[in-house]
Biopython code that builds the backbone (N, CA, C, O; Angstrom):
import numpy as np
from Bio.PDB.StructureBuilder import StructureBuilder

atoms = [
    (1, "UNK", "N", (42.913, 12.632, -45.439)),
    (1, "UNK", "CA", (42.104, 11.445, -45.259)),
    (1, "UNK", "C", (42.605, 10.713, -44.013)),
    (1, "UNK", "O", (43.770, 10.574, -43.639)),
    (2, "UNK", "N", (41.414, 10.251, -43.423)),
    (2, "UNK", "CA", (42.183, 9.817, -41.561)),
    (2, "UNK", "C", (41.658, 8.001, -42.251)),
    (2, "UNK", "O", (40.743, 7.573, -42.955)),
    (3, "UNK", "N", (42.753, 7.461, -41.601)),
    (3, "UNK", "CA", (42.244, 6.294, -41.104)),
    (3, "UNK", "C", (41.052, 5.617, -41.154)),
    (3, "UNK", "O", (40.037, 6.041, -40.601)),
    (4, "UNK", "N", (41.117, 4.251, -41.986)),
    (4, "UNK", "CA", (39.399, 3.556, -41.367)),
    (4, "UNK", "C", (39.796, 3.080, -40.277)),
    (4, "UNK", "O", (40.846, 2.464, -40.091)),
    (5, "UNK", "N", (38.352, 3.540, -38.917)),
    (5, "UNK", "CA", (38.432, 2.492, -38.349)),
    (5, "UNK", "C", (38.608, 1.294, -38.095)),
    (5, "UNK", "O", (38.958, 0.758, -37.044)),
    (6, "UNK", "N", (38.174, 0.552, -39.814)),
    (6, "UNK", "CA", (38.126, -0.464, -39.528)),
    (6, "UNK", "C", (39.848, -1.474, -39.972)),
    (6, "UNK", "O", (40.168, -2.662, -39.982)),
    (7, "UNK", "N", (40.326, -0.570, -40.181)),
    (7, "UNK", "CA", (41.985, -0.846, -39.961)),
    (7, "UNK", "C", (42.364, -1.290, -38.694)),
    (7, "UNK", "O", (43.179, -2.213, -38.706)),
    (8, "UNK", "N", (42.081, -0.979, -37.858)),
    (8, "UNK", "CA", (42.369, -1.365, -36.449)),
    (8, "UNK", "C", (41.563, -2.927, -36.193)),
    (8, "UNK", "O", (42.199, -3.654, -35.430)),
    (9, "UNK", "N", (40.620, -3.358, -36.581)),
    (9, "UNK", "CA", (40.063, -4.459, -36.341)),
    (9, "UNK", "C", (40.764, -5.506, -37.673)),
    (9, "UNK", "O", (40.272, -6.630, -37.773)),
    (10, "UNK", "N", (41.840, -5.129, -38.614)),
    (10, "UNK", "CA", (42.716, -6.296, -39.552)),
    (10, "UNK", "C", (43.801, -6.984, -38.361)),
    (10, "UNK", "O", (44.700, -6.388, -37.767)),
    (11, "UNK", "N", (43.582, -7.773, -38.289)),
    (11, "UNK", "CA", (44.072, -8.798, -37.695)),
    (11, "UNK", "C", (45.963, -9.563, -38.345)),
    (11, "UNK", "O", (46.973, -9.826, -37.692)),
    (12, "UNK", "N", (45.664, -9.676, -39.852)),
    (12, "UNK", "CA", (46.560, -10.160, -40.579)),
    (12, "UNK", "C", (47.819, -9.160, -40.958)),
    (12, "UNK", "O", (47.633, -8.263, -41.779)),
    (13, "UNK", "N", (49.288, -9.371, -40.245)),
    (13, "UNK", "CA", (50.061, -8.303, -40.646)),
    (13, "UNK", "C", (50.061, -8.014, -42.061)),
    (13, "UNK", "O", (50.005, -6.807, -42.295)),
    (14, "UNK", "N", (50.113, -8.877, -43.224)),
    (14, "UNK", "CA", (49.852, -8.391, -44.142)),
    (14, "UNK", "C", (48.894, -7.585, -44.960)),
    (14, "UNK", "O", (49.143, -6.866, -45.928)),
    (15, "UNK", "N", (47.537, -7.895, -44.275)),
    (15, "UNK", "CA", (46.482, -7.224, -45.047)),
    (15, "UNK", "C", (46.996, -5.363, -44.093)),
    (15, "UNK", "O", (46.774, -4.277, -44.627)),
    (16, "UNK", "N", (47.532, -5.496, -42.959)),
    (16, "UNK", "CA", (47.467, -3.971, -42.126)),
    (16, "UNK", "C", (48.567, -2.933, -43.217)),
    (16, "UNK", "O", (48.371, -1.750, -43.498)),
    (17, "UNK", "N", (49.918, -3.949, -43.760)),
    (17, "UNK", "CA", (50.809, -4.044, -44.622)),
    (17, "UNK", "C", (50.240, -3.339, -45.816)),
    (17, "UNK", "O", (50.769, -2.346, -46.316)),
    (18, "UNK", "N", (49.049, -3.942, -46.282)),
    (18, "UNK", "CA", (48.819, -3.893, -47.603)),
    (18, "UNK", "C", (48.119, -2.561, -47.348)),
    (18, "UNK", "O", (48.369, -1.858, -48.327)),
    (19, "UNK", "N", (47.282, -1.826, -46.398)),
    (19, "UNK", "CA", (46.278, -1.375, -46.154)),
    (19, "UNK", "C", (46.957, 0.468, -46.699)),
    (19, "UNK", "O", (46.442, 1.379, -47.347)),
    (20, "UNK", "N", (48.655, 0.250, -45.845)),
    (20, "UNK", "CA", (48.979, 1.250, -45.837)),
    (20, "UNK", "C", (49.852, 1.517, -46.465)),
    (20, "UNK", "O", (50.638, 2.436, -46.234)),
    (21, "UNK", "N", (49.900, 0.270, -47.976)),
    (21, "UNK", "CA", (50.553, 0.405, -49.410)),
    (21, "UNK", "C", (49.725, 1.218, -49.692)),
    (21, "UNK", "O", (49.986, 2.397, -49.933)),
    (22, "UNK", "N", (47.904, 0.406, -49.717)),
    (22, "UNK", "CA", (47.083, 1.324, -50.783)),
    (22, "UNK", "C", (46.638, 2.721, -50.330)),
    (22, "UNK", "O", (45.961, 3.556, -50.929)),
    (23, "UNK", "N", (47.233, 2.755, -49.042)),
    (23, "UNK", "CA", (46.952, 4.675, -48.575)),
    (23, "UNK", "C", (48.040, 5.721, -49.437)),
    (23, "UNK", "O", (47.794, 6.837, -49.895)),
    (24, "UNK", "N", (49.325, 4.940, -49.480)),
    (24, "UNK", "CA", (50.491, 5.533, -50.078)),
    (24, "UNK", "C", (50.179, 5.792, -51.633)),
    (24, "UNK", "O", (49.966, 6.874, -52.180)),
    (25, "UNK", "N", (50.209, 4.576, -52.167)),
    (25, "UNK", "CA", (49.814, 4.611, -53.601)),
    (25, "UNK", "C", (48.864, 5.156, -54.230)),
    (25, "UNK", "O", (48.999, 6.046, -55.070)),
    (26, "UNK", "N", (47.450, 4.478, -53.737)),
    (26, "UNK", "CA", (46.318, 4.668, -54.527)),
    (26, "UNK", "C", (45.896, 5.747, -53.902)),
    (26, "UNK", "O", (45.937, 6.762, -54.598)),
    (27, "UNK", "N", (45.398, 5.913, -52.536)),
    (27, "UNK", "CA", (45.211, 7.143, -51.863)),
    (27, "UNK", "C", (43.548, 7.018, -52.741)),
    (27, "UNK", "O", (42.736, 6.096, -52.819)),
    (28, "UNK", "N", (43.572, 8.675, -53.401)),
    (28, "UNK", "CA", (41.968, 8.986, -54.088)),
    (28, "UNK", "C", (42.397, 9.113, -55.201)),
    (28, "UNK", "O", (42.177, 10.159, -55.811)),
    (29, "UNK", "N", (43.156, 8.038, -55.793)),
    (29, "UNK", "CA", (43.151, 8.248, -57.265)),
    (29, "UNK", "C", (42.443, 7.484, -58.095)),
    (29, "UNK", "O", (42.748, 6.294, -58.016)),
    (30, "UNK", "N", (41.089, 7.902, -59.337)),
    (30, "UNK", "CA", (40.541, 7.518, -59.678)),
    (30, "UNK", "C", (40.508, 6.377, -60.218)),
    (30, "UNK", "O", (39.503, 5.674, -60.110)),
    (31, "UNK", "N", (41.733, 5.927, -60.982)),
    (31, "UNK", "CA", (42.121, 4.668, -61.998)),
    (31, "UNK", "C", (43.066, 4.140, -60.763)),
    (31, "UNK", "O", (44.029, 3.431, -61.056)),
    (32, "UNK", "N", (42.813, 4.468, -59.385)),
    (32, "UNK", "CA", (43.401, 3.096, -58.537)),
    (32, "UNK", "C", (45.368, 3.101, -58.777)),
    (32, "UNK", "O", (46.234, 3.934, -59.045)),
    (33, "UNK", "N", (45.286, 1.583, -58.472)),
    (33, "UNK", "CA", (47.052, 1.904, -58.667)),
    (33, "UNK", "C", (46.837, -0.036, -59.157)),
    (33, "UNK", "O", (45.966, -0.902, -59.077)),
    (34, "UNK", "N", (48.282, 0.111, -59.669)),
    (34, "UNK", "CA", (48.173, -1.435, -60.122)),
    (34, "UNK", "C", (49.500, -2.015, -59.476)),
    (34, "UNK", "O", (50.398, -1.173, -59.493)),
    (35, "UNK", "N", (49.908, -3.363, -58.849)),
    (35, "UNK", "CA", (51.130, -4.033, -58.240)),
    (35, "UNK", "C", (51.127, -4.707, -58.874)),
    (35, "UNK", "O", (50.079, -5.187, -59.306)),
    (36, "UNK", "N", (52.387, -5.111, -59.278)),
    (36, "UNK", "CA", (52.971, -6.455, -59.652)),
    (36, "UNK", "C", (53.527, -7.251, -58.270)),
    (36, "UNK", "O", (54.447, -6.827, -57.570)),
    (37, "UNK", "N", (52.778, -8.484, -58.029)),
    (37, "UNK", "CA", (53.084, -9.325, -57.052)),
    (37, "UNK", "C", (54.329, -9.494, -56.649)),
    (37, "UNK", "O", (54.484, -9.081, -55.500)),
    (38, "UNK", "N", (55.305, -9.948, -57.147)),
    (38, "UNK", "CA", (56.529, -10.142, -57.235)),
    (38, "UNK", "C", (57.082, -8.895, -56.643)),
    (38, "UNK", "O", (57.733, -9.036, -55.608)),
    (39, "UNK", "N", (56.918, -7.584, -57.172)),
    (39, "UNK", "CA", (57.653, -6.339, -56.544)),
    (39, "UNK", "C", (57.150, -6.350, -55.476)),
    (39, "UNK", "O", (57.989, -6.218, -54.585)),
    (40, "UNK", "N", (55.710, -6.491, -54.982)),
    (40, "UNK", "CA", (54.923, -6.344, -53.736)),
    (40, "UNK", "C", (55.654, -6.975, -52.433)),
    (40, "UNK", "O", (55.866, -6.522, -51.308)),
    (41, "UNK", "N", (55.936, -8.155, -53.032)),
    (41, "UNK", "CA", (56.478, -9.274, -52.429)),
    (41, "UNK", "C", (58.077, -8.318, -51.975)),
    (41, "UNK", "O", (58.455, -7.885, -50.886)),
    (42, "UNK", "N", (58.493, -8.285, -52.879)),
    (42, "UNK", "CA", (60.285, -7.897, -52.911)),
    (42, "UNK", "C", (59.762, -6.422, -51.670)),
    (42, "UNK", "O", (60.467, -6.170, -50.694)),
    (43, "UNK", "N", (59.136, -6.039, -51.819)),
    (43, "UNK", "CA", (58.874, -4.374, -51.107)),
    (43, "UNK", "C", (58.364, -4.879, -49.911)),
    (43, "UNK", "O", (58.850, -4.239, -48.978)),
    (44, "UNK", "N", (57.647, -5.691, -49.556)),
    (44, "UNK", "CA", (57.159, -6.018, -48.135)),
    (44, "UNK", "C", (58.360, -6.403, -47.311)),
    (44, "UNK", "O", (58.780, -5.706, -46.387)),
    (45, "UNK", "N", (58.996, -7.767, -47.765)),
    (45, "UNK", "CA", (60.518, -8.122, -46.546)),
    (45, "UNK", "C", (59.506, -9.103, -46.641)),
    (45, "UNK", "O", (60.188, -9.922, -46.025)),
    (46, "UNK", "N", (58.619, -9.638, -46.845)),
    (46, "UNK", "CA", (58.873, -10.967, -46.370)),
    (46, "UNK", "C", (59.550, -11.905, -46.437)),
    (46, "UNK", "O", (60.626, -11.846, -47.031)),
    (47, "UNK", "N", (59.027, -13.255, -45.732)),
    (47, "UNK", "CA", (60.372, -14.107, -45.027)),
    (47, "UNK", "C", (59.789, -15.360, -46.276)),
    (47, "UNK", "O", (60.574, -16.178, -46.756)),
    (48, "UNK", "N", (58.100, -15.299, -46.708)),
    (48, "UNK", "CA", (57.899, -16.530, -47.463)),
    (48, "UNK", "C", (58.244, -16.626, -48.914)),
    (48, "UNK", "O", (58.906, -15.853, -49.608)),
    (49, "UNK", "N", (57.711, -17.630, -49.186)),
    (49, "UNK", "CA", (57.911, -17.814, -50.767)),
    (49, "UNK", "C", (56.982, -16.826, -51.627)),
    (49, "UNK", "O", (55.977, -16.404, -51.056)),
    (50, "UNK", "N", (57.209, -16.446, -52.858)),
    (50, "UNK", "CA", (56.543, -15.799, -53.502)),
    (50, "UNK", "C", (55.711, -16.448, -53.451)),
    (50, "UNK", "O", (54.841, -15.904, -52.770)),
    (51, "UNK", "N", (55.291, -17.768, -53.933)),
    (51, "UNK", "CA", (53.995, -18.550, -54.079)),
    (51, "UNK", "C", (53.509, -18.237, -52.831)),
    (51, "UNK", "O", (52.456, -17.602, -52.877)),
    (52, "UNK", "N", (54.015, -18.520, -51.518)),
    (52, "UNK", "CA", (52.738, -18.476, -50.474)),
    (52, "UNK", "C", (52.281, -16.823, -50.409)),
    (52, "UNK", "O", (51.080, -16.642, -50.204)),
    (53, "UNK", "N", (53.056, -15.718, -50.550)),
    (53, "UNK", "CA", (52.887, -14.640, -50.703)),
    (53, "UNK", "C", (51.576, -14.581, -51.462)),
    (53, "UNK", "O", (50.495, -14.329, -50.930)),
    (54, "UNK", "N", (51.761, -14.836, -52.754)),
    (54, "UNK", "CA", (50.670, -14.732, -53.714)),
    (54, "UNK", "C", (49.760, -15.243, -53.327)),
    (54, "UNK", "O", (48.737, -14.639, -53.650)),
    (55, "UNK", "N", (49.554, -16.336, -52.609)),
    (55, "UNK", "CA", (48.591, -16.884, -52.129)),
    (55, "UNK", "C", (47.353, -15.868, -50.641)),
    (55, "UNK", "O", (46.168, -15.745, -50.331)),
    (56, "UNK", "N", (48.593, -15.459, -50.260)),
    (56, "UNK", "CA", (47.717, -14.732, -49.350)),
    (56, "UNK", "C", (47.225, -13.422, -50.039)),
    (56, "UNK", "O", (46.101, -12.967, -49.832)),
    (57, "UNK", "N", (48.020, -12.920, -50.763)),
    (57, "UNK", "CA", (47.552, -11.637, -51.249)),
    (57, "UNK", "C", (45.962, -12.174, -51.993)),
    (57, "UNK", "O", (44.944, -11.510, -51.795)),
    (58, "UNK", "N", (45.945, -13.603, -52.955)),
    (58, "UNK", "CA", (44.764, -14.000, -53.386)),
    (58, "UNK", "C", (43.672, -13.981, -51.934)),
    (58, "UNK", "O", (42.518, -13.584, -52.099)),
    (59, "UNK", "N", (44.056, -14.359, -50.774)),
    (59, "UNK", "CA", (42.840, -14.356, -50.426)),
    (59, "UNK", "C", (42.002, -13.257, -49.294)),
    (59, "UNK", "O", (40.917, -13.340, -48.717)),
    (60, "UNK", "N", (42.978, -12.325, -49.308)),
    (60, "UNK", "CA", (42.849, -10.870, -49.246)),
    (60, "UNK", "C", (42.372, -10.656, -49.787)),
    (60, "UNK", "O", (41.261, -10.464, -49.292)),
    (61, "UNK", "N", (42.411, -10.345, -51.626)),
    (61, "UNK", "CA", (41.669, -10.165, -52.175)),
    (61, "UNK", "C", (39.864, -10.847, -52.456)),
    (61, "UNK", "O", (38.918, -10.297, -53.021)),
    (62, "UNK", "N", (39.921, -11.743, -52.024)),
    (62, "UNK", "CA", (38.680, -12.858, -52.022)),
    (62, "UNK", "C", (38.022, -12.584, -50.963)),
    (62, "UNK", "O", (36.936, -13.146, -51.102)),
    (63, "UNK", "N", (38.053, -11.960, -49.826)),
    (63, "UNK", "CA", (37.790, -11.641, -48.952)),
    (63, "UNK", "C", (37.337, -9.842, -48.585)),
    (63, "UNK", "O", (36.728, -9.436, -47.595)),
    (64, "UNK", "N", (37.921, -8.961, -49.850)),
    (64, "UNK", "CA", (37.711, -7.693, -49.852)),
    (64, "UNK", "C", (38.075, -7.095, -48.498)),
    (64, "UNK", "O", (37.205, -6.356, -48.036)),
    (65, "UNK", "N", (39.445, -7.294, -47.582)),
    (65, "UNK", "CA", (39.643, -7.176, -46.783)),
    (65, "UNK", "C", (40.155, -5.780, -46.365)),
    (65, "UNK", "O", (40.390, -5.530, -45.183)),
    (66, "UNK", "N", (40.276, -5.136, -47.070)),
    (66, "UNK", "CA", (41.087, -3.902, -47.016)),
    (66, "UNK", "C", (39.975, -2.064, -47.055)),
    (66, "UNK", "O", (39.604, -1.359, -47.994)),
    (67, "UNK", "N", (39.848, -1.975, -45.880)),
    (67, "UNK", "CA", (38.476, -1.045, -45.393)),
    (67, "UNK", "C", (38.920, 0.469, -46.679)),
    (67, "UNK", "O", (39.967, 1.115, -46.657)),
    (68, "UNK", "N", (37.942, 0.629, -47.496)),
    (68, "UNK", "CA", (38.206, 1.645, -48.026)),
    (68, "UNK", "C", (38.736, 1.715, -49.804)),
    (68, "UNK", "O", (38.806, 2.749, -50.468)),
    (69, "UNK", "N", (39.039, 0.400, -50.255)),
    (69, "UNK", "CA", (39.305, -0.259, -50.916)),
    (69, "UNK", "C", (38.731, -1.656, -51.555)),
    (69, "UNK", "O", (38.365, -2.675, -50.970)),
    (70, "UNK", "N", (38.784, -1.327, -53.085)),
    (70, "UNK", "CA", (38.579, -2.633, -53.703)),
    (70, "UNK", "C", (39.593, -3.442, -54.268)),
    (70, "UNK", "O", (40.393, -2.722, -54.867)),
    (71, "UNK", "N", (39.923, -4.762, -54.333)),
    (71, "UNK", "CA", (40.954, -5.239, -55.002)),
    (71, "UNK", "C", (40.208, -6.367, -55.778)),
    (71, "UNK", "O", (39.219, -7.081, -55.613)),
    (72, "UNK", "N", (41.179, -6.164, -56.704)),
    (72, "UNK", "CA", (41.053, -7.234, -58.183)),
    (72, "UNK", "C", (42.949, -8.340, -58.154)),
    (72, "UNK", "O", (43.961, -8.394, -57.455)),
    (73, "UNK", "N", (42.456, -8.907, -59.251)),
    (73, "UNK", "CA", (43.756, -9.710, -59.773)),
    (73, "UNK", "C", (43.407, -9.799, -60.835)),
    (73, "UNK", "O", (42.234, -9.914, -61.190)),
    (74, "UNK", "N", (44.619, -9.750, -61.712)),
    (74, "UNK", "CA", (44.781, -10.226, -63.084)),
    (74, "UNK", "C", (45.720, -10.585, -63.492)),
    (74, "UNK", "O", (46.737, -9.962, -63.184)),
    (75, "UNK", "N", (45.801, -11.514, -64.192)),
    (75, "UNK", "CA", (47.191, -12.148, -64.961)),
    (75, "UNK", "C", (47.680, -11.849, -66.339)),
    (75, "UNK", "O", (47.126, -12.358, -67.314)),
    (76, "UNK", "N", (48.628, -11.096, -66.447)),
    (76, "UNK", "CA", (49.211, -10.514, -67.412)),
    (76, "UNK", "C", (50.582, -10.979, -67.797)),
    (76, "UNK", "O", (51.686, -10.908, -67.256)),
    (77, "UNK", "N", (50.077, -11.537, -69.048)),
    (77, "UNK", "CA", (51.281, -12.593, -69.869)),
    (77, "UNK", "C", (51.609, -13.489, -67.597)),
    (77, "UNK", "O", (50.842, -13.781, -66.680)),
    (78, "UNK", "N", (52.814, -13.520, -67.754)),
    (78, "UNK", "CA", (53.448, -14.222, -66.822)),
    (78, "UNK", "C", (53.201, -14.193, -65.710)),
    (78, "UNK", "O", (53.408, -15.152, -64.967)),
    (79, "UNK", "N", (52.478, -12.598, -65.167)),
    (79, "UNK", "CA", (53.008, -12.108, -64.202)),
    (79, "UNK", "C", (51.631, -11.862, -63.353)),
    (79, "UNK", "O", (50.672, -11.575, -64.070)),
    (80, "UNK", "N", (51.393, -11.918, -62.081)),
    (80, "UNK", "CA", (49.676, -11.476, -61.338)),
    (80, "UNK", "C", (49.974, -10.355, -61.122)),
    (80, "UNK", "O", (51.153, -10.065, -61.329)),
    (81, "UNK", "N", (49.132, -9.384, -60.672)),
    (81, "UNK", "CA", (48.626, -7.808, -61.047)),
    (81, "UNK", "C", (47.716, -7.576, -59.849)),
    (81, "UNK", "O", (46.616, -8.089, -59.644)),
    (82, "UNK", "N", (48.371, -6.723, -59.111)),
    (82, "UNK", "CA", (46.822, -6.376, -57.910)),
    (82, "UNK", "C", (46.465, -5.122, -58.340)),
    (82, "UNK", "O", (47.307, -4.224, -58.341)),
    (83, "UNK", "N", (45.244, -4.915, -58.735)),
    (83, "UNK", "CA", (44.607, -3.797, -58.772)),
    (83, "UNK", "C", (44.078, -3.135, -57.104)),
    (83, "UNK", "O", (43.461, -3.873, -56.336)),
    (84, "UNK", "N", (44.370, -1.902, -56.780)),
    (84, "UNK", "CA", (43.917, -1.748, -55.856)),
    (84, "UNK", "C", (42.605, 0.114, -56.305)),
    (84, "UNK", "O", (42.856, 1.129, -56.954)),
    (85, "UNK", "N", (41.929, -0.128, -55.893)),
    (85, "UNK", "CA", (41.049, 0.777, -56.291)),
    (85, "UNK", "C", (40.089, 1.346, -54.520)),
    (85, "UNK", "O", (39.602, 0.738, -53.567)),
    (86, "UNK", "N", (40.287, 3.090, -54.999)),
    (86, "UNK", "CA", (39.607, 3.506, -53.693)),
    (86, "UNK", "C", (38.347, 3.633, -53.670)),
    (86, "UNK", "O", (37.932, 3.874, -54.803)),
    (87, "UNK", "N", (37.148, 3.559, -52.534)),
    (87, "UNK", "CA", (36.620, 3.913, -52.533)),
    (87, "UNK", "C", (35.795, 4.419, -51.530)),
    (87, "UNK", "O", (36.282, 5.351, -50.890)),
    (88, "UNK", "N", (34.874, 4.118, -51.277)),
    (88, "UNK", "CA", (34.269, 5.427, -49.355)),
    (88, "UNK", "C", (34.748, 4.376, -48.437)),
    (88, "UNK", "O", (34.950, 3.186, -48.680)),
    (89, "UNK", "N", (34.895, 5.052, -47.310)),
    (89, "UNK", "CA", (35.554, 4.498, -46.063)),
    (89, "UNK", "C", (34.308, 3.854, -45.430)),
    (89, "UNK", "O", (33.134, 4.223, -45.431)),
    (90, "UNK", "N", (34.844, 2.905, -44.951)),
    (90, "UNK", "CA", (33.397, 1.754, -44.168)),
    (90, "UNK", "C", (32.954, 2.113, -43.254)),
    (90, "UNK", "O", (33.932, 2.715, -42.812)),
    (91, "UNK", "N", (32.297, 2.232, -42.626)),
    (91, "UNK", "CA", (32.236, 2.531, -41.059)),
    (91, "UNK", "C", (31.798, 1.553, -40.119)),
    (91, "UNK", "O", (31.758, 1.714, -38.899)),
    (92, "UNK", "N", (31.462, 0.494, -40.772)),
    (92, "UNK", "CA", (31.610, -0.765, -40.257)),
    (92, "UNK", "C", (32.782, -1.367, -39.543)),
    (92, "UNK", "O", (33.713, -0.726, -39.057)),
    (93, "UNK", "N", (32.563, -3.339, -39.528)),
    (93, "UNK", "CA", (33.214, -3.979, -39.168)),
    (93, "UNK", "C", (33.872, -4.493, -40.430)),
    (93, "UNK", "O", (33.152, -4.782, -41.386)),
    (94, "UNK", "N", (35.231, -4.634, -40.507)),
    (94, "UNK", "CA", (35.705, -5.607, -41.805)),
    (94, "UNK", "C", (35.441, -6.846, -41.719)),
    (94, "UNK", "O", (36.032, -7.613, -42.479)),
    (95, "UNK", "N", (34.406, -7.395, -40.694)),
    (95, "UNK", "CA", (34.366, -8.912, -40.716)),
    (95, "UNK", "C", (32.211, -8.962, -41.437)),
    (95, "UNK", "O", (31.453, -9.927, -41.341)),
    (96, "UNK", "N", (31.926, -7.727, -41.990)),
    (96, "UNK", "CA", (30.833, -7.428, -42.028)),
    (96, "UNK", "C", (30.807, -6.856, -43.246)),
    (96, "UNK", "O", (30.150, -5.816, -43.301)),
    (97, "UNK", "N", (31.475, -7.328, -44.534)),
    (97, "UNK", "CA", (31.613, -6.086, -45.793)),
    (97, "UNK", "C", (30.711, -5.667, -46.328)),
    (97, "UNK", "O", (29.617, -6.161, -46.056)),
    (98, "UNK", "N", (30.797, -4.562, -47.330)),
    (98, "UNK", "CA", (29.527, -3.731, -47.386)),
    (98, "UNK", "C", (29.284, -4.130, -48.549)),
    (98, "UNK", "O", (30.292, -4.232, -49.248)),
    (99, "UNK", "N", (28.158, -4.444, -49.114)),
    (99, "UNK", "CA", (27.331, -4.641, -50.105)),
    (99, "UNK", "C", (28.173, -4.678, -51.687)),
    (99, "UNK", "O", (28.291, -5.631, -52.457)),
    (100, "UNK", "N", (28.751, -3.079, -51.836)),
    (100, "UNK", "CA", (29.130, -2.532, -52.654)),
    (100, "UNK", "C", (30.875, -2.737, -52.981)),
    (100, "UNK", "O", (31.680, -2.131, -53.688)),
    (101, "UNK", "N", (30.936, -3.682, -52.249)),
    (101, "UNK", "CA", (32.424, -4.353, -52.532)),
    (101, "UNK", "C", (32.470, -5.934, -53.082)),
    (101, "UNK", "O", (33.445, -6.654, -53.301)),
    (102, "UNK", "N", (31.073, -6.187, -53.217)),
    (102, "UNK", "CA", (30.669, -7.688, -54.153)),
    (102, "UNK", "C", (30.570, -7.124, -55.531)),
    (102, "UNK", "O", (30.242, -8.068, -56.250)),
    (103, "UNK", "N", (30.709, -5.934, -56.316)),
    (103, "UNK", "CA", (31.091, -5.657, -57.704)),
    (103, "UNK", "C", (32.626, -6.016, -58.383)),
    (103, "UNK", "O", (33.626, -5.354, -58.104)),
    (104, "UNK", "N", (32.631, -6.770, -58.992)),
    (104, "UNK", "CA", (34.094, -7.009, -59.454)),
    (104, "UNK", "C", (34.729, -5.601, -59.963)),
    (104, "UNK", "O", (34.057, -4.579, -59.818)),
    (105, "UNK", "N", (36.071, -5.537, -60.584)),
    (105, "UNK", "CA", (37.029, -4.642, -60.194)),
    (105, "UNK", "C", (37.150, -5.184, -61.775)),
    (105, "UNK", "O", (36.907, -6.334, -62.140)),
    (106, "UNK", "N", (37.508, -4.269, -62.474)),
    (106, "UNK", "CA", (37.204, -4.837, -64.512)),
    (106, "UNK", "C", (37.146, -6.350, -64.432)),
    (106, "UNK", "O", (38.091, -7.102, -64.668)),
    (107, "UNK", "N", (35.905, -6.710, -64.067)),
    (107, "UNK", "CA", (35.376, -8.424, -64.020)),
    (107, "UNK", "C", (36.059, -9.245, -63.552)),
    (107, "UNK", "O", (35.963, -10.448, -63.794)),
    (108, "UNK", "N", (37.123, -8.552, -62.558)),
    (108, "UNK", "CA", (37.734, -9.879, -61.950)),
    (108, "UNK", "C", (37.869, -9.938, -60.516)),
    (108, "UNK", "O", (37.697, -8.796, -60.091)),
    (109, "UNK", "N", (38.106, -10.772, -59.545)),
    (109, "UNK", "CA", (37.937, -10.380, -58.405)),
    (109, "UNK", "C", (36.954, -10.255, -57.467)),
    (109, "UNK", "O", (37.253, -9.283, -56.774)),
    (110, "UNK", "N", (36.012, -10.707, -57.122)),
    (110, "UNK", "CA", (34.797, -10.366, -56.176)),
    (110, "UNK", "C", (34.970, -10.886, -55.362)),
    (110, "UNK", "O", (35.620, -11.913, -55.164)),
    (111, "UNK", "N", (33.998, -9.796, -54.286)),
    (111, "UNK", "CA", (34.400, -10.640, -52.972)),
    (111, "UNK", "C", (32.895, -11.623, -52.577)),
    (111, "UNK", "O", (31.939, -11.788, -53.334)),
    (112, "UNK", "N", (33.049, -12.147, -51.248)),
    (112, "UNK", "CA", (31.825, -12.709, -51.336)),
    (112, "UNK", "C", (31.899, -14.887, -51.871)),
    (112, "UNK", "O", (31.218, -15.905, -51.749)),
    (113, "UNK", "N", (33.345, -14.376, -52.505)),
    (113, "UNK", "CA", (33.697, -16.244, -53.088)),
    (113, "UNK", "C", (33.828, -16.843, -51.846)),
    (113, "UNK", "O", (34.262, -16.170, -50.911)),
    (114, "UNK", "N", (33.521, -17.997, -51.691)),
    (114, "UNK", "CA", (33.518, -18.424, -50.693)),
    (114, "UNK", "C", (34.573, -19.849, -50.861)),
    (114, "UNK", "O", (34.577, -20.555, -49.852)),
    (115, "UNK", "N", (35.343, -20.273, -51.869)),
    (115, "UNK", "CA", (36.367, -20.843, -52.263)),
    (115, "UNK", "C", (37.584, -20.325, -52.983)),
    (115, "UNK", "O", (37.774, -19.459, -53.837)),
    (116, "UNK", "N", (38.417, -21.269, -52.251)),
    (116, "UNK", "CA", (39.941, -20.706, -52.459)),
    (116, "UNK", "C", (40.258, -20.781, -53.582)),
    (116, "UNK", "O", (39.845, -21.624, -54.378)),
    (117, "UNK", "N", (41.349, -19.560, -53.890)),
    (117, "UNK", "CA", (41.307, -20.001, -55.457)),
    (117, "UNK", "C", (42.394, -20.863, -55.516)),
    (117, "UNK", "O", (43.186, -20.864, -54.574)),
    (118, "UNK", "N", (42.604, -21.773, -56.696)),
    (118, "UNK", "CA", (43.513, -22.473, -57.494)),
    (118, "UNK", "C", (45.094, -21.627, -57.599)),
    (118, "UNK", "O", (45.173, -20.993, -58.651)),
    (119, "UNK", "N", (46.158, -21.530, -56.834)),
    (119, "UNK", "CA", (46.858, -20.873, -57.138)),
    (119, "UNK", "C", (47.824, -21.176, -58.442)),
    (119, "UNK", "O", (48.552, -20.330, -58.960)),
    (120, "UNK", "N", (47.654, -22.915, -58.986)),
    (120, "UNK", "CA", (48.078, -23.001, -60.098)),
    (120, "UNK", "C", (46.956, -22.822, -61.412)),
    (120, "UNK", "O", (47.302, -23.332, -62.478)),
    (121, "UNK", "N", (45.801, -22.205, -61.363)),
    (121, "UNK", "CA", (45.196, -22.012, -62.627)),
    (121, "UNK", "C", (45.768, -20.538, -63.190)),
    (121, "UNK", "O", (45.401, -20.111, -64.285)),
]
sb = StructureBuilder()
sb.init_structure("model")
sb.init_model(0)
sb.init_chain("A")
sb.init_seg("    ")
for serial, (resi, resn, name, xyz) in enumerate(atoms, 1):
    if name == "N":
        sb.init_residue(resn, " ", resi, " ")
    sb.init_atom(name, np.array(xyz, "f"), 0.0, 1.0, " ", f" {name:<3s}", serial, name[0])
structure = sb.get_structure()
């Protein structure tokens, strides 16, 4: 599997970060791969707080930013949960998402929100 193009037009080191977690991990696996934020966090090096971490990973996800891929969140007991799930490569622009990435990810997650989420709800 080569590259989306539209990897080259992510702008955000983290979403380029995240892009080529979910090539490693999820790759073409059907049931996707699941992160726990916190490890995500601990595995990247970043320099911020978990909270702002989480925060961006939320709006990555809100944004369906990741060409080739769907992402969800869920909160389990304590802890947030990125679902990352594959699916056809875009051939688009990532500033242009495709239709078929406004389906939520097991009902959570869509892209297309056009407000930030609450990082304390």
């Amino acid at each position: 599997m080569s590259i989306d193009p539209a990897y080259f037009r992510l702008t955000g080191g983290i979403e380029r970060w995240l892009y080529r977690v979910a090539r490693k991990h999820a790759g073409h696996q059907a049931q996707g791969w699941r992160f726990d934020i916190a490890h995500l966090h601990q595995k990247s090096g970043s320099l911020a707080r978990l909270a702002d971490f989480a925060c961006d990973i939320r709006r990555i996800v809100l944004r369906q930013a990741l060409p080739g891929y769907r992402l969800g969140l869920k909160r389990d007991g304590q802890r947030d949960v990125l679902r990352i799930l594959p699916t056809d490569l875009s051939t688009g622009s990532v500033d242009n998402p495709v239709d078929k990435f406004r389906d939520p990810v097991d009902g959570i997650g869509t892209s297309g929100v056009r407000t930030p989420v609450n990082p304390l709800a």
